[in-house]
N, C-alpha and C positions, 0 to 999 in steps of 0.2 A: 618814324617809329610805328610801328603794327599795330593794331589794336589790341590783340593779344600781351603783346610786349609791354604794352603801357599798364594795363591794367594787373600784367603779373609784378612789374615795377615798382609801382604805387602798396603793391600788396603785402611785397617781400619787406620795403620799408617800413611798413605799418608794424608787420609782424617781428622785424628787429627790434624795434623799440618798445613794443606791447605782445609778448609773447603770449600771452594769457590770451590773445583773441585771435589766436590761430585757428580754434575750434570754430568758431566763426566764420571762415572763411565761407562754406557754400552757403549762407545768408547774406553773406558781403556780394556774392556775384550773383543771386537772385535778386536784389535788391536793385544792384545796380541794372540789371538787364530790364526791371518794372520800370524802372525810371528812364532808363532809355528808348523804350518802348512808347511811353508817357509823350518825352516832349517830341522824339520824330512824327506821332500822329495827331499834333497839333494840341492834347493836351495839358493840363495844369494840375503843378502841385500843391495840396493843400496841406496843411501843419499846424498839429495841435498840442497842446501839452500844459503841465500847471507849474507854476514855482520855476524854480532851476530849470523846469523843461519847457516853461512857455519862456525864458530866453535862450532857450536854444532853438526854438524855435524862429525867431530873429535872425536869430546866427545865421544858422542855414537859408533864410531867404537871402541876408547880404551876400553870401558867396555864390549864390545861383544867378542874382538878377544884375550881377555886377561882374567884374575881373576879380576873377580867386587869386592867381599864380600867372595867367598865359594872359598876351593880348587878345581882344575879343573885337573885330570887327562887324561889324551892322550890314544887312545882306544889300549885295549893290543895287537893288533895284528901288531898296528906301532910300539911296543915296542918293540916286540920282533924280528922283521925285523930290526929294526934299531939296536938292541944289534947282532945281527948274522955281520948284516954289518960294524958297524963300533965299535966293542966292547969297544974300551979304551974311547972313544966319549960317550958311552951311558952312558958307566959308570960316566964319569965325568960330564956331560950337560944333562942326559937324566931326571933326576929330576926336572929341573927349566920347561921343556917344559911346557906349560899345554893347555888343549883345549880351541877349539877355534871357535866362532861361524861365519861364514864368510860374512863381513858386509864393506863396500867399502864408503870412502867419493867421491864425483865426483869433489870434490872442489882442490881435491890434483894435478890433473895433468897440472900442470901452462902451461908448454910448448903446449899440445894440445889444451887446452883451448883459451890458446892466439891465437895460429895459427887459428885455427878455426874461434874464433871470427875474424878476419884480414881479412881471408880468404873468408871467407862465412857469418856468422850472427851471432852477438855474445849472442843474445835472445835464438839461437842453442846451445849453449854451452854442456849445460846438457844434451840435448835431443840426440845432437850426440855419447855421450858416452852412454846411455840408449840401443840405436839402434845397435852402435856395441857389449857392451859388455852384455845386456840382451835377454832373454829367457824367456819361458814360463816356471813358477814355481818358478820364482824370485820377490822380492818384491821392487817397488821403494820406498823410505820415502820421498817425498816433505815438505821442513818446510818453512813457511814462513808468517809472523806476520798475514800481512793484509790476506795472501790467494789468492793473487793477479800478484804476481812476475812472470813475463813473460816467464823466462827462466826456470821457475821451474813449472809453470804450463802446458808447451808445452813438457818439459821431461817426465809428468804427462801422456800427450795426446797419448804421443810413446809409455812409458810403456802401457798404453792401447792396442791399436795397436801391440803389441809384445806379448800380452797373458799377461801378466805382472797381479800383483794384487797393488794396490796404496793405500799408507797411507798418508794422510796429517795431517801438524801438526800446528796450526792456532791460528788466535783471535777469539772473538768473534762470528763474521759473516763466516767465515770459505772463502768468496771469491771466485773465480772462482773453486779455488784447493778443495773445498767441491763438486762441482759440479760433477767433474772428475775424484774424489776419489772414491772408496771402501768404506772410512772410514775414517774420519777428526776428530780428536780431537781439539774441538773446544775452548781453555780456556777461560774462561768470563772474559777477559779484553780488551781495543779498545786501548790503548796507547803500544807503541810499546817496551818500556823499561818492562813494567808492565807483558806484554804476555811473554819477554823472563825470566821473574821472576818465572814465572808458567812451562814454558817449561820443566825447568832442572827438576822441581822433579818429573814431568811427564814421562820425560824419564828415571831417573834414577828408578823411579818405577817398568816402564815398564821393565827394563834390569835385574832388581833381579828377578821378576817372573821369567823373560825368563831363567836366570842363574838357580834359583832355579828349574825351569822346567829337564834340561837337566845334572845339576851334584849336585842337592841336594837327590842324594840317597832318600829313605824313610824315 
């Protein structure tokens, strides 16, 4: 299947069963083109978000670092480093590996986070792990309903500042994080249960392209 083909696929499907994010669409293939760009030149996605959005946050790193839908093999030349090094390992474990696209929640690390916030600002939270652990050629994901969340707009503001490229993922109005983004996927709801109804199969959209992009063979 074309690359073309897959990703108009995946999109008709989306849109049959969520017709309301049809408007969406040239945010869905900006989006995903940031992200493909990301992991071909070696770098990493970051993801931020509070409530309902820092586990979606989660979400999207299990479908990226792991098998969404397609099998995902490990590039042969770890394979075969890893079968010279540890031969009776590879043989028993070396099949479950599988590739992995590398995509980082910021929600995960309680201990910095708290500190931090304590410490210094807890509106910083995100922004300070952006600062240390981003680069140029890395992608940040900001999600958040209104488009407005302080600490996820100001991680937004640093990704900028670091070279970073930003994806926001929003209501309606898209909020401050439209402003400061690259690229917001804006879904057309203003209620805040309703937007995280939209969210999920936006991203789970987005993550079979991406998956189909890098291990859907031809």
């Amino acid at each position: 299947m074309s690359g073309k083909k897959f990703v108009r696929d995946i999109l008709d499907q989306l849109f049959q069963k969520y017709p309301v994010l049809r408007e969406n669409e040239e945010e869905l293939l900006a989006v995903y083109g940031i992200s493909i760009d990301c992991f071909e030149r070696g770098g990493r996605l970051f993801i931020c978000g509070n409530g309902g959005s820092a586990a979606d946050t989660l979400h999207i790193v299990g479908e990226l670092m792991k098998r969404f839908i397609l099998p995902r093999k490990t590039d042969k030349a770890f394979r075969e480093e890893f079968a010279r090094l540890y031969p009776e390992d590879a043989q028993r474990y070396g099949e479950y590996l599988e590739g992995a696209l590398p995509a980082y929640a910021l929600v995960e690390n309680v201990s910095l986070g708290t500190a931090f916030s304590n410490d210094a600002s807890p509106e910083l939270s995100f922004a300070q792990q952006v600062y240390g652990y981003g680069r140029k050629g890395d992608v940040l994901l900001g999600i958040s309903t209104s488009g407005n969340a302080k600490n996820v707009v100001l991680a937004a503001e640093v990704a900028k500042a670091k070279g970073m490229e930003v994806i926001g993922l929003s209501g309606r109005t898209g909020g401050t994080l439209k402003q400061v983004g690259d690229v917001t996927v804006c879904v057309p709801e203003d209620e805040t249960y309703l937007i995280q109804e939209l969210h999920l199969p936006v991203y789970h959209a987005l993550c079979r392209m991406i998956e189909a992009h890098f291990f859907g063979g031809k």
